[in-house]
C-alpha positions in Angstrom: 0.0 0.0 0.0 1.5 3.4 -1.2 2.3 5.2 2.3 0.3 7.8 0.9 -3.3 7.2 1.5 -2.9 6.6 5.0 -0.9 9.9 5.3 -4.1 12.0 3.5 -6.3 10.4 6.0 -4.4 10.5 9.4 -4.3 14.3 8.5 -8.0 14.4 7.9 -8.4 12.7 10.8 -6.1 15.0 12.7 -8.6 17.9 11.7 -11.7 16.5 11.7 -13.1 16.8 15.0 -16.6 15.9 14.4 -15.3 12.5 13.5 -13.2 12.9 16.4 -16.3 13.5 18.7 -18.2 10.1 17.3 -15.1 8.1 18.4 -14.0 7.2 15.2 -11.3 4.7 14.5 -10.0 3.9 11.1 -9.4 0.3 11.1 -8.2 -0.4 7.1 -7.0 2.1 4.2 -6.2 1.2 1.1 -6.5 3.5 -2.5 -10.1 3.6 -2.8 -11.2 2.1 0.4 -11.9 2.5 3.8 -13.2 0.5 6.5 -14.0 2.5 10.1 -15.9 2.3 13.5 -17.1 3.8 16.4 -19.3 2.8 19.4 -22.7 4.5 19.5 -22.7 6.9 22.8 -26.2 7.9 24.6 -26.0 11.0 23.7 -26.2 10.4 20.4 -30.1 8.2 21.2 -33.2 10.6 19.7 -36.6 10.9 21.7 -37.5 7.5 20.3 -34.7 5.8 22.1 -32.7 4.9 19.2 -29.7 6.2 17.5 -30.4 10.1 15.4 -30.3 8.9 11.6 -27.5 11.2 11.4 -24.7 9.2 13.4 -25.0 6.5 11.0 -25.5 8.9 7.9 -21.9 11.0 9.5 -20.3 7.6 10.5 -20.8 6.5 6.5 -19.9 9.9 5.3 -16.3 9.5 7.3 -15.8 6.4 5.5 -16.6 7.9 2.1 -14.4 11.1 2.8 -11.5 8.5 3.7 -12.1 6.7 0.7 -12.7 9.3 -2.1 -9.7 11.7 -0.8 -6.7 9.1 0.0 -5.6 9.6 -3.2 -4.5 12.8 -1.9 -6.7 14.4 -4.4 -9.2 17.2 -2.5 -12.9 16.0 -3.5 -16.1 17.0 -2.1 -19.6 15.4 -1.9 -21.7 15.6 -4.3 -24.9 13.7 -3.6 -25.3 11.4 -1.0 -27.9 9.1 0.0 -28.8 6.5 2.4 -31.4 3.6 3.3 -31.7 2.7 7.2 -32.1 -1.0 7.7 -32.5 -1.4 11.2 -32.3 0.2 14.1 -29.5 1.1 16.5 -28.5 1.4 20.1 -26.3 3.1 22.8 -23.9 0.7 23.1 -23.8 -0.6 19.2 -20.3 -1.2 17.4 -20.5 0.4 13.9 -18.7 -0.5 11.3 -18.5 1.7 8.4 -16.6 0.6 4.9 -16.9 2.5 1.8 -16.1 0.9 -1.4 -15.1 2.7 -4.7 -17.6 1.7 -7.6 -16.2 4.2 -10.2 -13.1 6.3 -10.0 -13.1 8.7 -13.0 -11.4 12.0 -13.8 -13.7 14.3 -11.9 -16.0 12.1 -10.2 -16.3 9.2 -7.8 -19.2 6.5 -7.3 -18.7 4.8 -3.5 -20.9 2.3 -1.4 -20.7 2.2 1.9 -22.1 -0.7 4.1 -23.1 -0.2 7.9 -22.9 -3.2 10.2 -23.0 -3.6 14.0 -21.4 -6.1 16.3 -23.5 -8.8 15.4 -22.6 -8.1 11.7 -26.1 -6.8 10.6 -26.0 -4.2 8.2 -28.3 -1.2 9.1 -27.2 0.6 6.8 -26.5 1.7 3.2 -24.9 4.7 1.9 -24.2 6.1 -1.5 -21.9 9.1 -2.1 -21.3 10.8 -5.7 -17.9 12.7 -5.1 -16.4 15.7 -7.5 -12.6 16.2 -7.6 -10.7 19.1 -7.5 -7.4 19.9 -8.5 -6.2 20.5 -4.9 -4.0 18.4 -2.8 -4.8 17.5 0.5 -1.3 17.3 1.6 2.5 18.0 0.1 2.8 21.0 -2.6 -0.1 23.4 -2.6 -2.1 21.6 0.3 -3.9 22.1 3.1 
């Protein structure tokens, strides 16, 4: 694995504090790819008593930043989209890993599957990324 796409992403991580605040820990990088988790906190539990939609929806939009930057390329999100499976709980271990589907010039195609402990998915994101011309790190980055 070039060294690389872990460097883009421990620097994202190193300045991302929201995914800082959900506890997230990148478990597998690779060009393309990125598998992550984070343990579901009670303060993240909506009136209903389970998780907000929109810990699952930032834990899979972590995973598809990870993925569609580590090519040090800066890229943004252009549509996203996701289907909630089943529900989810304080105490939950998600599990967030974003597959590339299409890596063109200016654009980027990624699933990302949500699973808990038990290996359920509850989850399913899709992101549509645009890339800039902008580095994330090295000449002319961040």
């Amino acid at each position: 694995m070039p060294k690389i796409h872990q460097e883009v992403v421990d620097h994202m991580m190193e300045n991302d504090f929201f995914s800082q605040w959900l506890g997230i820990e990148v478990l597998e990088i690779k060009e393309g790819y990125s598998r992550i988790k984070m343990t579901v906190r009670k303060e993240m539990v909506n009136g209903f008593g389970i998780v907000h939609g929109g810990i699952p929806f930032s834990l899979a939009d972590s995973a598809f930043a990870f993925a569609c930057n580590n090519r040090n390329n800066l890229s943004v999100a252009l549509d996203t989209s996701i289907n909630f499976i089943k529900p989810v709980h304080v105490g939950d271990i998600l599990t967030a890993e974003a597959i590339e589907i299409h890596n063109g010039r200016s654009t980027g195609l990624y699933h990302i599957t949500i699973t808990n402990q038990a290996e359920h998915s509850v989850a399913l994101f899709k992101g549509l990324c645009f890339r800039t011309d902008r580095k994330l790190i090295g000449k002319d980055g961040l």
